[in-house]
N, C-alpha and C positions, 0 to 999 in steps of 0.2 A: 035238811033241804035248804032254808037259810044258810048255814055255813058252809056249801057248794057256791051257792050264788054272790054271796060275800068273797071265796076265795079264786071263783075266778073273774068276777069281776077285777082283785087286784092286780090279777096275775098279766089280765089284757091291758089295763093301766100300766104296770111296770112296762111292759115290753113299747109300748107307745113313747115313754117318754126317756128311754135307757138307751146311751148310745156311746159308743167307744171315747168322745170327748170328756165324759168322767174321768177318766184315765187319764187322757194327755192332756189335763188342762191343770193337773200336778206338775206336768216336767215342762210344762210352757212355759217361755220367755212372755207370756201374755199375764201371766197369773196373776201380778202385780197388778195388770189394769182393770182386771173381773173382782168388783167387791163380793165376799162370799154371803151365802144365802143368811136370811134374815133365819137366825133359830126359832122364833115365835112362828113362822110360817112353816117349820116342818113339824109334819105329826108325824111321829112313829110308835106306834104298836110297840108296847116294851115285850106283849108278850110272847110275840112273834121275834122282836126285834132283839132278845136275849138270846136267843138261839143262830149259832153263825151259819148254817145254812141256809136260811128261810130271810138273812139281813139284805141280800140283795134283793130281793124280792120284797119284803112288804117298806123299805127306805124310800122315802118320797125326797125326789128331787126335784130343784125350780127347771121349770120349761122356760121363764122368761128371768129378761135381766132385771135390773135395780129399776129400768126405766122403764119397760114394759117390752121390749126388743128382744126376740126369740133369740135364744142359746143355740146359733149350730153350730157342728164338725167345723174342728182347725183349717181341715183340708176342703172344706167346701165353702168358710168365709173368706173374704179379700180384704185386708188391710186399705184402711185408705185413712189421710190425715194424718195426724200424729202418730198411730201405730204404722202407717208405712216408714214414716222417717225414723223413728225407731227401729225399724225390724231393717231397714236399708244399715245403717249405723251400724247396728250388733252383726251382720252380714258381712257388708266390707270393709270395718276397718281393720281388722286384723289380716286380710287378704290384703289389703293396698300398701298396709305399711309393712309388710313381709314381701312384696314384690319392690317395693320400692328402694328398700336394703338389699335385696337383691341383688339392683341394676344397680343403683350407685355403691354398693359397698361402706355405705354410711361416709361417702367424701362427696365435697361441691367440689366445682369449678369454680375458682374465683379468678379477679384480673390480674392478681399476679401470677396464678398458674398461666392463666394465658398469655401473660410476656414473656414468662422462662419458656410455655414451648413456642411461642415465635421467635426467642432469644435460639435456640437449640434448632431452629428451621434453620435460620441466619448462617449460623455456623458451621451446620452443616452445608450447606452451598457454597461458603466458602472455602470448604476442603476441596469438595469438588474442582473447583475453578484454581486453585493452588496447586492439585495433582496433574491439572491438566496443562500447567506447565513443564514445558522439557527442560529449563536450567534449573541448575540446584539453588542459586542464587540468587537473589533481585531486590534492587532499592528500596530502603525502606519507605521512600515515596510513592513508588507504585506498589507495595505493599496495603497503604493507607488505602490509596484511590481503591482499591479491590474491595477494600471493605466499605466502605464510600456507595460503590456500586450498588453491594448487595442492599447495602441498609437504605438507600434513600434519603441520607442523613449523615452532615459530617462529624458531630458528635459523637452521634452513634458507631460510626465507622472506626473514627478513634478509640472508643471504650472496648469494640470488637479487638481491635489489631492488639489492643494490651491484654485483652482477656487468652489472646492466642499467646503473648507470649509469655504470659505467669503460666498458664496452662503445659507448656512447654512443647505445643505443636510445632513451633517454630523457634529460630534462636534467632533474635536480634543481637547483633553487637557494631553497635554505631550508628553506619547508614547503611547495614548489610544486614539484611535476613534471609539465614538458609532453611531452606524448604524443607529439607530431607535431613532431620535430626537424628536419623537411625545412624546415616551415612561420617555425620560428625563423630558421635559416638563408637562408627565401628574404627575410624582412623586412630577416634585417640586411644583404644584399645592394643590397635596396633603400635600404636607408638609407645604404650606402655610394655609391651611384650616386647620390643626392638630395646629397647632402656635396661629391660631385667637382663635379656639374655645376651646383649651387646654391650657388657660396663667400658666405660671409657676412661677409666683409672689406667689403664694399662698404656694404652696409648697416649695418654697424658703424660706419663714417664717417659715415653720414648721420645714425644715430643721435646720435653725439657731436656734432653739428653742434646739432641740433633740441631737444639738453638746453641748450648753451650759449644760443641764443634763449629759454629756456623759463624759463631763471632768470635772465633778464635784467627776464624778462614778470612772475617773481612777484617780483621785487623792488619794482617799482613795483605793484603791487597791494597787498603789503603797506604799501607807505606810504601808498598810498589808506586803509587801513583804518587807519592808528595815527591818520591828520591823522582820519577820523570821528571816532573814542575818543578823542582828544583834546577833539572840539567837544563830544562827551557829557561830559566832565568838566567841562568849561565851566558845560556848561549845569546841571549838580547844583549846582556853584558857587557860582553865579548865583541858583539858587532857593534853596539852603540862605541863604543870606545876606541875599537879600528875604524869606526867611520868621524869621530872626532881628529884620532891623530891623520889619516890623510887628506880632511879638510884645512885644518892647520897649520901641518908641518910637512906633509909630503904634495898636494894639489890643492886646489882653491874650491872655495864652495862652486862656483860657475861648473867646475867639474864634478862637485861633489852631490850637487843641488838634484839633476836627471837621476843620481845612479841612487841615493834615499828612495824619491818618488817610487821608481820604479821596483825597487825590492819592498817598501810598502803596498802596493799593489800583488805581487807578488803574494807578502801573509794574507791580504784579502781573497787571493783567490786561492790558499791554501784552504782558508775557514771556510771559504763556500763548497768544496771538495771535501771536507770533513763533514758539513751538514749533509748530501748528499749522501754519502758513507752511513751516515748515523741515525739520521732523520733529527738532529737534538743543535737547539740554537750554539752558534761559534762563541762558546762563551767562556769564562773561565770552570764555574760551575759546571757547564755544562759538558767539558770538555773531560773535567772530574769524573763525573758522572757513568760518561761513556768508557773512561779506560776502566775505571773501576770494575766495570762492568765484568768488560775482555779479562783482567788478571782473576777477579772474583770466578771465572769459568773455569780458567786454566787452574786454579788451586783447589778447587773444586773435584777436577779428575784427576787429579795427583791424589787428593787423600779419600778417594771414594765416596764422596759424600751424594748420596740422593737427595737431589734437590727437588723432583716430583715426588717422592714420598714426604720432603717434608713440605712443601706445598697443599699436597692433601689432608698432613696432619693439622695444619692451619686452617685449613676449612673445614676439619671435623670438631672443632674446637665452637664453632660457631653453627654447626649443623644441626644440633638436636632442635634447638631454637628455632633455626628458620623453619624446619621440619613441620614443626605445631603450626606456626604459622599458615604456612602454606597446605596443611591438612585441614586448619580451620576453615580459613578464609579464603580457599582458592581451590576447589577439590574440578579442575576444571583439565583433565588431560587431551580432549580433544581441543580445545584453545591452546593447550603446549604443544601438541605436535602441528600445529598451525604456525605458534611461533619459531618453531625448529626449522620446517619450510621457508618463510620469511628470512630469517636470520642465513641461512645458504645463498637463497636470492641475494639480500642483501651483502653478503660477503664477496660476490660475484664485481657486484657494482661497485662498493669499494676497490677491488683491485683494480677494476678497468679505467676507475676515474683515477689511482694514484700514479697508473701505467699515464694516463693523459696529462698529468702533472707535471712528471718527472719529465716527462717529454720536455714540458715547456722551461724547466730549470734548467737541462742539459742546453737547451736553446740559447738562453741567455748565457749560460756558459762561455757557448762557441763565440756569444757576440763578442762577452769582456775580452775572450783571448784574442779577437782578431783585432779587436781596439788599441786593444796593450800592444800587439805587435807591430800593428800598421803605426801608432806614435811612436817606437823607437827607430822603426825605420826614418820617420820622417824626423825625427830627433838627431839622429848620427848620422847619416846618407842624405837624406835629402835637402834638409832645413837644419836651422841651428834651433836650442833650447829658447833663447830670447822669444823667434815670433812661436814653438809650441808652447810655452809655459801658460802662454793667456789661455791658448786654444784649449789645455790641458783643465785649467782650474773653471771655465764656463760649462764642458762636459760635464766634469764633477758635480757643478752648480745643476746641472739640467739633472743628473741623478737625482742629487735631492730632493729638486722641483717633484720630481716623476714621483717619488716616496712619499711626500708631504700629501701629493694628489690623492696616491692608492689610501694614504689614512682618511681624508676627507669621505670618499667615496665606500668604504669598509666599515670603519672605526676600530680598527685593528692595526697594532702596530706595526709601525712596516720593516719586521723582521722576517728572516727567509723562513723561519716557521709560522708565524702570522701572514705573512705570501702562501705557503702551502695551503693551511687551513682552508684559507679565502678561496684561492682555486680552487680547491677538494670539492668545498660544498656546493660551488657554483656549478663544475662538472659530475656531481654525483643526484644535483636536480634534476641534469638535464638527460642522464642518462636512467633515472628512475620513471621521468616522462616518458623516454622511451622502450620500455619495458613492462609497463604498466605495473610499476612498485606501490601500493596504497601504503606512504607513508604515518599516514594516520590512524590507519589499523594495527600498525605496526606496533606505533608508540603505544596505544591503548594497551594490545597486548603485553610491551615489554614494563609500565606501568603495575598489571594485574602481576606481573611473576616478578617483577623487580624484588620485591622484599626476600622473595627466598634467600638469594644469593647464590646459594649451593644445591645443584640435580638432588632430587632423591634419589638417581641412582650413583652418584659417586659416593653419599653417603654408604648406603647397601652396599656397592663394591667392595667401602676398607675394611666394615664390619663383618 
């Protein structure tokens, strides 16, 4: 009877003070903070307690803590103080620093990232605003200001325009930067392909061929023209010497005096009649020059020599070169066929101004002739030499006078090609005003294409 009332008494005691926290206060993150029971305060029954079935049941365990503070369930106390900032700690740091690798990928931002990508804004905007130019080309001055712009900043601007062009988005060369780098490159491609499969070795032979003909040709033209100049020397000769013996020995100077004058006059108006012919000052050289010219033609078609074939071989001689050039630095054909335009215009008004010219040389022509012939009238027929010779040598005076003027008022010399000149430009002003010729656009254009020298398409034709 006692050991009934002994054994369930323990048995309602155990179940009082037994609760799943036994278990989970082993695998608790808490266990560290719960000091374990006092051994002197647990009794256990060895002889109950040797036996492993009956061990849960007669093991006495503490109801309260070290302080006197009942022992409940993990899940039914609340952390507060030190065990919540613990249990927060052991909770989120391995959540925050795994989210936080995450998002950044273990990189900061720092401020030199952030000038390289405002460095990379910058530059992008300036592609933009460079594409949204329609020339291929433009000043490296307005080049800077662009960058200028973007940056807010002239330093900046300047460090930009060099960063583009180590970068090779642009090619500076001088005070020119082309936009369109592809388009350089695809020329000088071409030009390499035109070189490979166009050699100019071959041409080159024919050329030194076609010079060795050609100065065989002006050798003998030029002695065509020294044997003429020679016979004109003759023939001064010839006259000076008949005009000495009939001053002397057959009539008197008083006779002889008019008829000099007047056959000097006479070569003057032949040499003004030879500029006219020639367009090339009355000179000796010049005179050279021109017959050279005429026999140089006619031996020419005697021994079949193409003189536009070798004209072109001379400009192919220097074409590859201009080629580059004008592929670098000029890739501009809508401004070529503008100056092709211009240049027709202009060729218009040249002729009509040298049509105005010639008018006015023929003019004066007619005047010398009627001058010359009204003084021999009045020389033989009407009056004697005595009172024209004054009248004769103040006219002449008044020439000069008139010459001396046109150079004051020119500064060109007053020869009948310095005459032409003067007028030309004077009536090619006046006729570009009236046609509305923009001189200035002109020059600009022939300026950008001057350097080529040679069409890319005469080159392309020979090859």
């Amino acid at each position: 009877m006692a050991f009934r009332k002994t054994l369930t008494k323990r048995l309602l005691h155990c179940f009082k003070t037994t609760s799943p926290s036994a278990y989970l206060v082993s695998s608790s993150p808490l266990r560290a903070t719960v000091p374990p029971p006092l051994a002197s305060k647990i009794n256990i029954h060895h002889e109950y307690g040797n036996r492993g079935f009956f061990r849960r049941f007669v093991h006495r365990r503490p109801v309260y803590g070290p302080q006197g503070s009942p022992i409940l369930p993990e899940f039914l106390s609340i952390p507060v103080g030190e065990k919540l900032r613990e249990k927060l700690k052991s909770i989120n740091k391995e959540a925050l620093c795994s989210r936080m690798n995450s998002v950044f990928d273990g990189s900061v931002i720092t401020v030199k990232d952030a000038k390289k990508i405002l460095r990379t804004w910058q530059i992008e905007k300036i592609k933009v605003k460079l594409k949204s130019i329609k020339e291929n080309s433009i000043s490296y001055s307005q080049f800077v200001r662009i960058c200028v712009q973007v940056c807010d900043n002239e330093d900046e601007g300047t460090v930009l325009a060099k960063i583009f062009d180590d970068s090779g988005c642009v090619i500076v060369t001088g005070n020119v930067v082309f936009l369109r780098p592809e388009k350089v490159a695809k020329a000088l491609e071409c030009l390499i392909f035109e070189s490979i499969t166009h050699p100019i070795e071959p041409r080159r032979k024919e050329l030194e061929q076609m010079e060795k003909k050609k100065a065989l040709i002006d050798e003998k033209a030029k002695a065509h023209v020294r044997s003429e100049l020679y016979c004109g020397l003759g023939y001064l000769m010839v006259q000076t010497i008949g005009f000495i013996r009939l001053t002397f020995w057959e009539l008197s100077w008083d006779v002889m005096e008019p008829i000099c004058f007047f056959v000097t006059s006479l070569h003057f108006a032949l040499a003004y009649i030879f500029f006219l012919r020639t367009s090339i000052e009355p000179t000796f050289e010049g005179y050279f020059h021109a017959r050279f010219k005429s026999k140089q033609q006619k031996l020419m078609e005697r021994y079949n020599f193409d003189i536009q074939r070798y004209n072109e071989l001379c400009k192919v001689a220097k074409a590859l070169e201009c080629l580059i050039f004008e592929s670098i630095t000029h890739p501009i054909e809508p401004r070529r066929k503008e100056l092709e335009q211009m240049e027709k215009k202009k060729a218009l008004i040249d002729e009509k101004a040298k049509a105005h010219v010639r008018s006015e040389l023929y003019c004066g022509l007619g005047y010398l002739m009627v001058q010359t012939i009204g003084f021999i009238r009045l020389t033989f027929w009407e009056l004697s030499w005595d009172v024209m010779e004054p009248i004769c040598f103040f006219v002449t005076s008044l020439h000069f006078a008139l010459a001396y003027i046109f150079f004051l008022r020119t500064s060109i010399e007053p020869t009948f090609e310095g005459y032409f000149h003067a007028r030309f430009k004077s009536k090619q002003q006046k006729l570009m005003e009236r046609y509305n010729f923009d001189i200035q656009r002109y020059n600009e254009l022939c300026k950008v294409n001057g350097a080529t020298g040679v069409p890319r398409k005469c080159f392309l034709d020979l090859c």
